[in-house]
N, CA, C and O atoms as a CHARMM CRD file, in Angstrom:
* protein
*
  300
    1    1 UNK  N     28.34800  -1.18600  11.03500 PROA 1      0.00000
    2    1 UNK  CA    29.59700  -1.12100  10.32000 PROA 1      0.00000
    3    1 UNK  C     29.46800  -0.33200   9.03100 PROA 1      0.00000
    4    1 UNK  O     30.47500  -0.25200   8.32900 PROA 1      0.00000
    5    2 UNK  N     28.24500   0.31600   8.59900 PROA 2      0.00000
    6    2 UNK  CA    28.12100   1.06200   7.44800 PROA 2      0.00000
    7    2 UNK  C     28.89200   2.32800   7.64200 PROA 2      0.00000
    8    2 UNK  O     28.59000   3.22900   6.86000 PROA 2      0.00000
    9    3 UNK  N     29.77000   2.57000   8.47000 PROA 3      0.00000
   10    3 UNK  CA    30.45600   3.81700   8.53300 PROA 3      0.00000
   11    3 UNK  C     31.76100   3.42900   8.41700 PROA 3      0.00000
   12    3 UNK  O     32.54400   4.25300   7.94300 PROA 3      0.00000
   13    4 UNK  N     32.25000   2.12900   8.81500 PROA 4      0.00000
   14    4 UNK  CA    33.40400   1.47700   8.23600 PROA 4      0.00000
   15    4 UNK  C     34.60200   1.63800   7.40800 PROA 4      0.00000
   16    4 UNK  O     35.50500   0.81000   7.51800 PROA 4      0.00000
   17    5 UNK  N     34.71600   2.73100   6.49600 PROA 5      0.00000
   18    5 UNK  CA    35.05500   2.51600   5.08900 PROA 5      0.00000
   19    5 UNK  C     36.17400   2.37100   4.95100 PROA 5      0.00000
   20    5 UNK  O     36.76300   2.61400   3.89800 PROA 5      0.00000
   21    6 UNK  N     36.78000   1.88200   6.14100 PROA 6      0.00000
   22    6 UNK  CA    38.33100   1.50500   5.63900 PROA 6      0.00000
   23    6 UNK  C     38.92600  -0.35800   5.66700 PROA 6      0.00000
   24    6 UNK  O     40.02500  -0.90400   5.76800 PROA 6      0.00000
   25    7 UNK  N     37.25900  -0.91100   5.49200 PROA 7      0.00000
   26    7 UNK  CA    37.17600  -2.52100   5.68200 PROA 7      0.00000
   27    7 UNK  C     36.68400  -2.59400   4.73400 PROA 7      0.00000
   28    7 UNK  O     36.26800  -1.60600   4.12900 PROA 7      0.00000
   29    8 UNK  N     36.55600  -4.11200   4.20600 PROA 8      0.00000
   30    8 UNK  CA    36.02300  -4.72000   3.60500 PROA 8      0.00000
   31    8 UNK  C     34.37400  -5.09700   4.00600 PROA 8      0.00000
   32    8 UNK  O     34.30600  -5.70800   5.07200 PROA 8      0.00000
   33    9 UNK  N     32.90600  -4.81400   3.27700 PROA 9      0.00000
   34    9 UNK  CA    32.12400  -5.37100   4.01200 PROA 9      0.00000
   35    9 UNK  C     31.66800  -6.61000   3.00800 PROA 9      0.00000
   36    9 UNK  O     31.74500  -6.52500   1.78300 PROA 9      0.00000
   37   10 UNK  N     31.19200  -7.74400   3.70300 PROA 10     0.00000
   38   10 UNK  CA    30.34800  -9.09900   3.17100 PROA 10     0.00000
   39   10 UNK  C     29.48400  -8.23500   2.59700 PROA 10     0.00000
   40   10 UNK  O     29.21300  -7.11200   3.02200 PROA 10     0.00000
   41   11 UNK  N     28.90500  -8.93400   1.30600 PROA 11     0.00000
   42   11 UNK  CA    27.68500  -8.45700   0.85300 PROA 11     0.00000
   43   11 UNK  C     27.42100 -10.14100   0.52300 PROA 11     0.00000
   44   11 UNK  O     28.23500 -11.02000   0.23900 PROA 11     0.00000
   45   12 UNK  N     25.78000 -10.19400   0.70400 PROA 12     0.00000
   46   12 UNK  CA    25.11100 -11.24400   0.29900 PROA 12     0.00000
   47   12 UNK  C     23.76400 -10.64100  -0.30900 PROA 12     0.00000
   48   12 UNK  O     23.22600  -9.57300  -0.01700 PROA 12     0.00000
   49   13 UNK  N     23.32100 -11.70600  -1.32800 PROA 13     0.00000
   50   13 UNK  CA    22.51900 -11.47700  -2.24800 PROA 13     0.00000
   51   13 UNK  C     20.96900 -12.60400  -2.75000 PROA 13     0.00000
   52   13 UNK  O     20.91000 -13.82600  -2.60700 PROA 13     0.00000
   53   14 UNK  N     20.08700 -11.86000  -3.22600 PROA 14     0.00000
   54   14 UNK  CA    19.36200 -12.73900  -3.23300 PROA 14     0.00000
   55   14 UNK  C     19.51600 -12.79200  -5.33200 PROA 14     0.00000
   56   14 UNK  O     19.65200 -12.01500  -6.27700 PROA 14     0.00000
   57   15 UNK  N     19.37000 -14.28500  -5.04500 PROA 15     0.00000
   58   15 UNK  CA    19.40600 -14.13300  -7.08300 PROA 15     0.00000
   59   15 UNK  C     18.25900 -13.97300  -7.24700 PROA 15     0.00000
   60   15 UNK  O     17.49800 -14.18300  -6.30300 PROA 15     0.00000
   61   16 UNK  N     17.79100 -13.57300  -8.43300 PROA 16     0.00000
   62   16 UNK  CA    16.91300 -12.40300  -8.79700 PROA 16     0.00000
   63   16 UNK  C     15.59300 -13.50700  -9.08200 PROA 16     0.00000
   64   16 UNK  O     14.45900 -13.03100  -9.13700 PROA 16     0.00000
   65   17 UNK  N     15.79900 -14.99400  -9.26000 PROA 17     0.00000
   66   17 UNK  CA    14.61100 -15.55000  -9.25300 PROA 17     0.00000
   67   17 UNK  C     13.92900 -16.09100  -8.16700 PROA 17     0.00000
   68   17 UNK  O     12.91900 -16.79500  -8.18500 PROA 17     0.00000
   69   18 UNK  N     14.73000 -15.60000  -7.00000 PROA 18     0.00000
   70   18 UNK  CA    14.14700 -15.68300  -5.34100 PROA 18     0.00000
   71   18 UNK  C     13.41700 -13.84900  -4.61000 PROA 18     0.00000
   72   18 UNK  O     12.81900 -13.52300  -3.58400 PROA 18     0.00000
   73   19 UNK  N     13.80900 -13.27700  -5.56500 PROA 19     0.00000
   74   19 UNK  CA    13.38700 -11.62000  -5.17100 PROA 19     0.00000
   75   19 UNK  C     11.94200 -11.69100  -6.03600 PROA 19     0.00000
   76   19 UNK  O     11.72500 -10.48000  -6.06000 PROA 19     0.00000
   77   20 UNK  N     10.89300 -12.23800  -6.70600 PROA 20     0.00000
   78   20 UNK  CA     9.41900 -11.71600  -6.85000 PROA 20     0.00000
   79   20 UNK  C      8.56600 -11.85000  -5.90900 PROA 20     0.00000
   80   20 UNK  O      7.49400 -11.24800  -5.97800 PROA 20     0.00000
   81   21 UNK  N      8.95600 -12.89000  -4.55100 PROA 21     0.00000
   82   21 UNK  CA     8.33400 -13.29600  -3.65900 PROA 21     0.00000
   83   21 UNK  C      8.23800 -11.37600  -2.86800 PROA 21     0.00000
   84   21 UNK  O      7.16700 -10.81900  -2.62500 PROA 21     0.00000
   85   22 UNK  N      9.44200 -10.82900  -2.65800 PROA 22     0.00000
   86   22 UNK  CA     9.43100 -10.04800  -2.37100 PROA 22     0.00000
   87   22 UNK  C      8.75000  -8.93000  -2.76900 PROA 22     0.00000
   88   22 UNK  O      8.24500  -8.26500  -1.86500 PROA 22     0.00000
   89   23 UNK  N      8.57000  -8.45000  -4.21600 PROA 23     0.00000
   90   23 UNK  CA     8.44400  -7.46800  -4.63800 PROA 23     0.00000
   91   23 UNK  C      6.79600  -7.89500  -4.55700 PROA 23     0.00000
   92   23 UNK  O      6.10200  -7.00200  -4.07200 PROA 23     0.00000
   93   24 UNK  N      6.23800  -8.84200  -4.86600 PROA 24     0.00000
   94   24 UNK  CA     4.86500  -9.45800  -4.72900 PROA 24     0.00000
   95   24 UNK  C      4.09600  -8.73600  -3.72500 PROA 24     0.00000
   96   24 UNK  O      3.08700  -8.07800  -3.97800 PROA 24     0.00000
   97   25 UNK  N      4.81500  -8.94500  -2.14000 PROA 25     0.00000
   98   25 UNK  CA     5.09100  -8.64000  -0.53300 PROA 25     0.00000
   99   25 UNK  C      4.64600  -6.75800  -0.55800 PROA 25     0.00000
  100   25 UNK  O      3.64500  -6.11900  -0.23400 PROA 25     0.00000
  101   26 UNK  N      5.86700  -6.44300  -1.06800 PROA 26     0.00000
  102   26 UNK  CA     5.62100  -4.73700  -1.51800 PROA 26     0.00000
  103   26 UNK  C      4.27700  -4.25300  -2.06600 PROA 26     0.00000
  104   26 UNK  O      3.48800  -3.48500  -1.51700 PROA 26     0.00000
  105   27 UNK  N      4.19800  -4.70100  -2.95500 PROA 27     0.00000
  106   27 UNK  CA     3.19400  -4.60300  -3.83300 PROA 27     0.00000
  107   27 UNK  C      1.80200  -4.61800  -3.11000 PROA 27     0.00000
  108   27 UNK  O      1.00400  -3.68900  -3.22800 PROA 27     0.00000
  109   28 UNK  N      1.58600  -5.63800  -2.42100 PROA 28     0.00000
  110   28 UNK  CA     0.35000  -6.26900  -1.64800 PROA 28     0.00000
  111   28 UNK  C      0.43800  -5.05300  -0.08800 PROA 28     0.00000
  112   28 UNK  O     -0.51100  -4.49500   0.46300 PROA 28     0.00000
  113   29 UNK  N      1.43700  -4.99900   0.14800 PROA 29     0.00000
  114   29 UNK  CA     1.29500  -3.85800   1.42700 PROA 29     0.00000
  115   29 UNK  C      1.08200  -2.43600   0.87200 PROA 29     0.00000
  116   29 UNK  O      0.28900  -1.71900   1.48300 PROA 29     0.00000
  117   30 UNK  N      1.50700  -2.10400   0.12400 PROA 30     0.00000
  118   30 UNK  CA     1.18600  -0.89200  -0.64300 PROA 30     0.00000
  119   30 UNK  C     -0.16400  -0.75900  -0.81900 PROA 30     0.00000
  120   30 UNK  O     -0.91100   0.02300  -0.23100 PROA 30     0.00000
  121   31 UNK  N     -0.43700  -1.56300  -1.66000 PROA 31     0.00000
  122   31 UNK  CA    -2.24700  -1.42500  -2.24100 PROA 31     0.00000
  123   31 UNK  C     -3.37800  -2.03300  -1.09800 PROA 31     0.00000
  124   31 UNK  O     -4.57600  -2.26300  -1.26100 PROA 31     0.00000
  125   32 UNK  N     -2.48000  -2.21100   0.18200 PROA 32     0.00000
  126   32 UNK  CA    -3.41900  -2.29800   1.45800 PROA 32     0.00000
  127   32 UNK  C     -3.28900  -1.08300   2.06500 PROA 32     0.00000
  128   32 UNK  O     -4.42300  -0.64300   2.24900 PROA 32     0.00000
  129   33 UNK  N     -2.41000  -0.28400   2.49000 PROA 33     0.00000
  130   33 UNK  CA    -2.12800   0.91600   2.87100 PROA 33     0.00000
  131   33 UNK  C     -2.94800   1.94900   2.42600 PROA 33     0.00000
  132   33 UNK  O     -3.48500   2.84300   3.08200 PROA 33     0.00000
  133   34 UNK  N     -2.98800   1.64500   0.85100 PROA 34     0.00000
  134   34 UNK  CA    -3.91400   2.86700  -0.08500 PROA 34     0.00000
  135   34 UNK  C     -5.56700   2.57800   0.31200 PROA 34     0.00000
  136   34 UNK  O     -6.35500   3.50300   0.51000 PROA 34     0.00000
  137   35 UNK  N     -5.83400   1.55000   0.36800 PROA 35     0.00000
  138   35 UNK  CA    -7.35800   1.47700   0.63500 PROA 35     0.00000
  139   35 UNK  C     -7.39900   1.46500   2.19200 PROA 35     0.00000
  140   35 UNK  O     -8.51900   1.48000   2.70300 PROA 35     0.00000
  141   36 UNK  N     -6.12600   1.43500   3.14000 PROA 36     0.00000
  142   36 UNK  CA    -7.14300   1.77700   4.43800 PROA 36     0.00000
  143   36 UNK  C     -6.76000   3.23400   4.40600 PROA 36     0.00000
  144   36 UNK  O     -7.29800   3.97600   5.22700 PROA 36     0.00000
  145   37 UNK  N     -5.96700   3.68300   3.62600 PROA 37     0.00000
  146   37 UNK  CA    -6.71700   5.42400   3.48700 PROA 37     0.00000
  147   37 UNK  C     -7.33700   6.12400   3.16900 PROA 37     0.00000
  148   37 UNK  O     -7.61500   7.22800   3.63600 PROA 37     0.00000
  149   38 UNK  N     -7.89000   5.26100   1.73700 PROA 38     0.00000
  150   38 UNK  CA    -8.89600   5.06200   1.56900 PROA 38     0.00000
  151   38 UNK  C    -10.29700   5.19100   2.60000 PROA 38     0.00000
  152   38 UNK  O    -11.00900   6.19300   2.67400 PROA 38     0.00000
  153   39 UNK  N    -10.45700   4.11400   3.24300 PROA 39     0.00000
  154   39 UNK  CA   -11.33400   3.95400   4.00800 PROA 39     0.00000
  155   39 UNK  C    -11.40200   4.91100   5.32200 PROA 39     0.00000
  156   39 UNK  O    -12.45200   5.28100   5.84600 PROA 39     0.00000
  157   40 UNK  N    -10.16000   5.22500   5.73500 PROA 40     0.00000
  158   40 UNK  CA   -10.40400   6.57000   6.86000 PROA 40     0.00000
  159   40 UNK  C    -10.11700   7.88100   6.71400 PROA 40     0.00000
  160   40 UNK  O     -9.63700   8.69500   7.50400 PROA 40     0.00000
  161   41 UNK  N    -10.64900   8.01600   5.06100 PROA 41     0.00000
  162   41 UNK  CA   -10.53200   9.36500   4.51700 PROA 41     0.00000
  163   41 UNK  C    -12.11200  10.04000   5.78000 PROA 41     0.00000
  164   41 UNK  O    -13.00200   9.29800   6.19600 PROA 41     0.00000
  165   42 UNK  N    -12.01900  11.19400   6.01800 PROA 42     0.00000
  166   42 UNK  CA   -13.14500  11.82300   6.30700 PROA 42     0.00000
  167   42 UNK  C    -13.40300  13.27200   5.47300 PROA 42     0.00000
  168   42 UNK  O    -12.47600  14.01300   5.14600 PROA 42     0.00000
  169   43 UNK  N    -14.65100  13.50900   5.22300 PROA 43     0.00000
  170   43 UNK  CA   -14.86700  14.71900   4.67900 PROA 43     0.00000
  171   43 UNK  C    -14.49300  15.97500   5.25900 PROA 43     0.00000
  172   43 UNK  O    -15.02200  16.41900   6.27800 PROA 43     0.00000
  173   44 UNK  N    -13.76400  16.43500   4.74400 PROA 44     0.00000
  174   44 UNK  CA   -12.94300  17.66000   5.12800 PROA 44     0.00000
  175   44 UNK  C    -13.22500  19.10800   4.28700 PROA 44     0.00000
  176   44 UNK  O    -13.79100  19.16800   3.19500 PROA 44     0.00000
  177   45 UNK  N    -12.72700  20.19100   5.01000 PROA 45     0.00000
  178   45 UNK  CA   -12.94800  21.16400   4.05100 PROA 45     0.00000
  179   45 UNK  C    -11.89900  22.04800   5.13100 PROA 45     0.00000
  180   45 UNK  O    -11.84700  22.27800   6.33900 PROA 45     0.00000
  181   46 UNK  N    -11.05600  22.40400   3.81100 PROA 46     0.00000
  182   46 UNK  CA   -10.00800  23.17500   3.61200 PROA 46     0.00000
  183   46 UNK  C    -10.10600  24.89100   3.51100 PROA 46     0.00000
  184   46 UNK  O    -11.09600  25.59100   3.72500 PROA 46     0.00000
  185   47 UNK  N     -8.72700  25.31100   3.10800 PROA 47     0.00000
  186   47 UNK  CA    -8.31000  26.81100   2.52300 PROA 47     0.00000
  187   47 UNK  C     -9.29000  27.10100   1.41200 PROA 47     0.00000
  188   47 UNK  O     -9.62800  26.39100   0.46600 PROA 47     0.00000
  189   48 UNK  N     -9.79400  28.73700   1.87600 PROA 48     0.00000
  190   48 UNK  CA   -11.34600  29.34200   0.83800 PROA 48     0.00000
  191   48 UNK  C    -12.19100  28.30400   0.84500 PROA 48     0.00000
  192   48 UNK  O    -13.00000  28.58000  -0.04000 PROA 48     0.00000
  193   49 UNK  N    -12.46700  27.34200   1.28400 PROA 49     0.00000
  194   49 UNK  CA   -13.66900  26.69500   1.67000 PROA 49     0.00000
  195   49 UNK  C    -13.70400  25.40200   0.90300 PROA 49     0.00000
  196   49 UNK  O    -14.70400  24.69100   1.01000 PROA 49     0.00000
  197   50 UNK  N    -12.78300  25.06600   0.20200 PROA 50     0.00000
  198   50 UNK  CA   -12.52700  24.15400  -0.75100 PROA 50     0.00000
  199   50 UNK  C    -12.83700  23.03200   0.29600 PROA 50     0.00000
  200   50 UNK  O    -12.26100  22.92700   1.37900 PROA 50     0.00000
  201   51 UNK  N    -14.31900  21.79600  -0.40300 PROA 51     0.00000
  202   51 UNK  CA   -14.67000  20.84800   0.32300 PROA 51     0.00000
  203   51 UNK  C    -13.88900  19.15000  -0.24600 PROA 51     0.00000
  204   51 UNK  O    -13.52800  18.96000  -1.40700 PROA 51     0.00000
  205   52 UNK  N    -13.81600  18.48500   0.46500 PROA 52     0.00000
  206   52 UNK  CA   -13.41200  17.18800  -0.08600 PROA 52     0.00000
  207   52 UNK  C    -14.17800  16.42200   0.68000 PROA 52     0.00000
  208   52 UNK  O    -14.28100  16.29900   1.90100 PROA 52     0.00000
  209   53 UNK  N    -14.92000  15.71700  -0.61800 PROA 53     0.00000
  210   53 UNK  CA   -15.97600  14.32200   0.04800 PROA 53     0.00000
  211   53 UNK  C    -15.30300  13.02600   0.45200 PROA 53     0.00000
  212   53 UNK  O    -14.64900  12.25200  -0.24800 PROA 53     0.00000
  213   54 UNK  N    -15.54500  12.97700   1.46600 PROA 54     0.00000
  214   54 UNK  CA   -15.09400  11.03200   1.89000 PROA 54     0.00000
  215   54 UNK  C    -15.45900  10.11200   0.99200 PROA 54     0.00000
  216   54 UNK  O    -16.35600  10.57500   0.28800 PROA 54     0.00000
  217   55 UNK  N    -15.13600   8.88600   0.66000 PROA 55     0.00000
  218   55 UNK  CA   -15.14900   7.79700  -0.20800 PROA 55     0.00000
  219   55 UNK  C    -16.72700   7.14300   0.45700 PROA 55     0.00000
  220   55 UNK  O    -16.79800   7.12300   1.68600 PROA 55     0.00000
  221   56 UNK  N    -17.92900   6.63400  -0.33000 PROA 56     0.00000
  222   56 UNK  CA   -18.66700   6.08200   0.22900 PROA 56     0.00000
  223   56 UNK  C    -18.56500   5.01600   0.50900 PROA 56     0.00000
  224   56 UNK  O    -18.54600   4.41100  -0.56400 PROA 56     0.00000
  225   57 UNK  N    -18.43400   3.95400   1.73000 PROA 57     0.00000
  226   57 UNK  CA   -17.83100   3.23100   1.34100 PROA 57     0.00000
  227   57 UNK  C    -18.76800   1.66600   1.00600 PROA 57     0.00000
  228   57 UNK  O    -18.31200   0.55200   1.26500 PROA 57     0.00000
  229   58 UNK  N    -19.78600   1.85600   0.54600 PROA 58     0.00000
  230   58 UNK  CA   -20.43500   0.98000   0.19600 PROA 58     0.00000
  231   58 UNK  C    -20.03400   1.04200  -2.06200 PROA 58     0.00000
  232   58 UNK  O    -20.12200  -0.03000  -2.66100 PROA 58     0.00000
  233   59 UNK  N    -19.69200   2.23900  -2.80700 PROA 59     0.00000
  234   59 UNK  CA   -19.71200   2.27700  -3.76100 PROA 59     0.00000
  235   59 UNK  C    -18.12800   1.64300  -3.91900 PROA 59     0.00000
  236   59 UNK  O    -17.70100   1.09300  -4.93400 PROA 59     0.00000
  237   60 UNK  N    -17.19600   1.91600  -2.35700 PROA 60     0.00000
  238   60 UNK  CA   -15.69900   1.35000  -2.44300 PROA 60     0.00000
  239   60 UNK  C    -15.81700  -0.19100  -2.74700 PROA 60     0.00000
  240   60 UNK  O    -15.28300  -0.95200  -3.55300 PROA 60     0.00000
  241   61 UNK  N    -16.74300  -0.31200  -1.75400 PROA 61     0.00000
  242   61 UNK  CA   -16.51100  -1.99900  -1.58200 PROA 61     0.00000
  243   61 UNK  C    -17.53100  -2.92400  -2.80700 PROA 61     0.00000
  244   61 UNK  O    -17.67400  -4.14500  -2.74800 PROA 61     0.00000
  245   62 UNK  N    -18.09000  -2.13700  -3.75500 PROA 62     0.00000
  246   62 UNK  CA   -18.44600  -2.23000  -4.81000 PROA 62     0.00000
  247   62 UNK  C    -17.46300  -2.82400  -5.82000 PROA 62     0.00000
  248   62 UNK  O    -17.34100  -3.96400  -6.26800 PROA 62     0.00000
  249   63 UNK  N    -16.52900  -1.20600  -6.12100 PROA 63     0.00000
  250   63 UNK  CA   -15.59400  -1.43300  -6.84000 PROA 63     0.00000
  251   63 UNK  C    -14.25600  -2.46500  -6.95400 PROA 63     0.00000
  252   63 UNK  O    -13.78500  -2.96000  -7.97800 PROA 63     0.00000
  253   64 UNK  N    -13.66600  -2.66900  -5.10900 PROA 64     0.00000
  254   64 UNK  CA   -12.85100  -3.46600  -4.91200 PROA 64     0.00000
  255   64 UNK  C    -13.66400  -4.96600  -5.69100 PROA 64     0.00000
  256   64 UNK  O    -13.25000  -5.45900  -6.74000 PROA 64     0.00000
  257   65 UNK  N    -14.58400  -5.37600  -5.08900 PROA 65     0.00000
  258   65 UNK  CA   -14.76200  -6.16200  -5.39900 PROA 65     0.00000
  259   65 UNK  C    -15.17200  -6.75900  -6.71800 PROA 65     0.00000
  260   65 UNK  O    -15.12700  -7.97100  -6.92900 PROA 65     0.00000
  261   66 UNK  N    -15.67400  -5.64900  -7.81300 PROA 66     0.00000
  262   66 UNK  CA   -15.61800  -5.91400  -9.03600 PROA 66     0.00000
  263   66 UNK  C    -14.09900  -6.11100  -9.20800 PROA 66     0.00000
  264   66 UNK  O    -14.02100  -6.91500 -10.13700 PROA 66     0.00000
  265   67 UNK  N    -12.80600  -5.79400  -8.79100 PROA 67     0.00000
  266   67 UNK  CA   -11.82300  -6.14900  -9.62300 PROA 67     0.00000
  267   67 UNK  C    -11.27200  -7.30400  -8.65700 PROA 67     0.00000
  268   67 UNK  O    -10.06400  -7.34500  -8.88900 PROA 67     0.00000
  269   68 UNK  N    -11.54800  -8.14700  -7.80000 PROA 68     0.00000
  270   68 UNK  CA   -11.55000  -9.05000  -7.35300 PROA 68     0.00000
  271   68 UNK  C    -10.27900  -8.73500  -6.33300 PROA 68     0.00000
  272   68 UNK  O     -9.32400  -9.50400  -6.22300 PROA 68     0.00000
  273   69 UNK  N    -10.42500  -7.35600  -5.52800 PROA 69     0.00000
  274   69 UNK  CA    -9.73100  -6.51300  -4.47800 PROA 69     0.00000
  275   69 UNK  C    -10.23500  -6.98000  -3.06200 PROA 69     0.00000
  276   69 UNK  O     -9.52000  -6.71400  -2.09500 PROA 69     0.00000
  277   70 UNK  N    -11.37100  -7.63100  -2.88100 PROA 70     0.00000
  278   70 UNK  CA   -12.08900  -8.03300  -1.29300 PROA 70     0.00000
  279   70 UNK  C    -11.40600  -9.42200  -1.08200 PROA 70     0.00000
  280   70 UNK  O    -11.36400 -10.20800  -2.02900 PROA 70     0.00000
  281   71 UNK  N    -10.94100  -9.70500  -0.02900 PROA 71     0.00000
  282   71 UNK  CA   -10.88800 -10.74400   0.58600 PROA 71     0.00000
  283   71 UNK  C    -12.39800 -11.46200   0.91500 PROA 71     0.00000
  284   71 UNK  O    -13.32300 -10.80900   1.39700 PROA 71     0.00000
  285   72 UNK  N    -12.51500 -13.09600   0.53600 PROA 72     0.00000
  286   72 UNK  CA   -13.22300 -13.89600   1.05600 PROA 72     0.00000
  287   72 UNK  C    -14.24400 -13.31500   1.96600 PROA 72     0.00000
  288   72 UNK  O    -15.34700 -12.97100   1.54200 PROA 72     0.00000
  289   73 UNK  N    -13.90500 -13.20600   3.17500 PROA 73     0.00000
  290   73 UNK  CA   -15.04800 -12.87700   4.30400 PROA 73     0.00000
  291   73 UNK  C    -15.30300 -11.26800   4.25700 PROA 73     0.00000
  292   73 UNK  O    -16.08300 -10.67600   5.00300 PROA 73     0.00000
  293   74 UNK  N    -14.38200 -10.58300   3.09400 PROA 74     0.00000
  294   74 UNK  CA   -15.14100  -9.25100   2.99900 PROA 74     0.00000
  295   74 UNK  C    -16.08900  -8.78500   2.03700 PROA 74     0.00000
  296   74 UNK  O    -16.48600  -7.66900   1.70100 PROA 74     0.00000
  297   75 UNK  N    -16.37000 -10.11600   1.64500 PROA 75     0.00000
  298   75 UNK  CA   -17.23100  -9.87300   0.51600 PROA 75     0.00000
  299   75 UNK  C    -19.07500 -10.27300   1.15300 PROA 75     0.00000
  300   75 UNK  O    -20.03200 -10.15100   0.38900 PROA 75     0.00000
């Protein structure tokens, strides 16, 4: 019905102290997304020869876990 525009549409809402659960949600899928691209970066080499190193991932799982980024059994 979003093409509608000659009706009235319902709108419903969340009040804004039931929406951090959400943005929490975002947040947490995002910064999982980034480290499994993280993790299946491969070393590549590009245009004029320009090289890019893969993430090691023993110095990754270093760092995650200094900022307290590893899950339990990935530590």
């Amino acid at each position: 019905m979003a093409d509608a525009s000659d009706r009235l549409a319902n709108l419903q809402m969340l009040p804004n102290d039931l929406i951090d659960p959400l943005f929490a949600a975002t947040v947490q899928a995002t910064e999982e997304a980034v480290i499994n691209a993280m993790v299946a970066a491969e070393t590549m080499t590009g245009i004029e020869n320009h090289r890019v190193i893969a993430l090691p991932h023993d110095r990754l799982r270093e760092v995650l876990k200094k900022y307290n980024r590893l899950a339990q059994s990935d530590q």
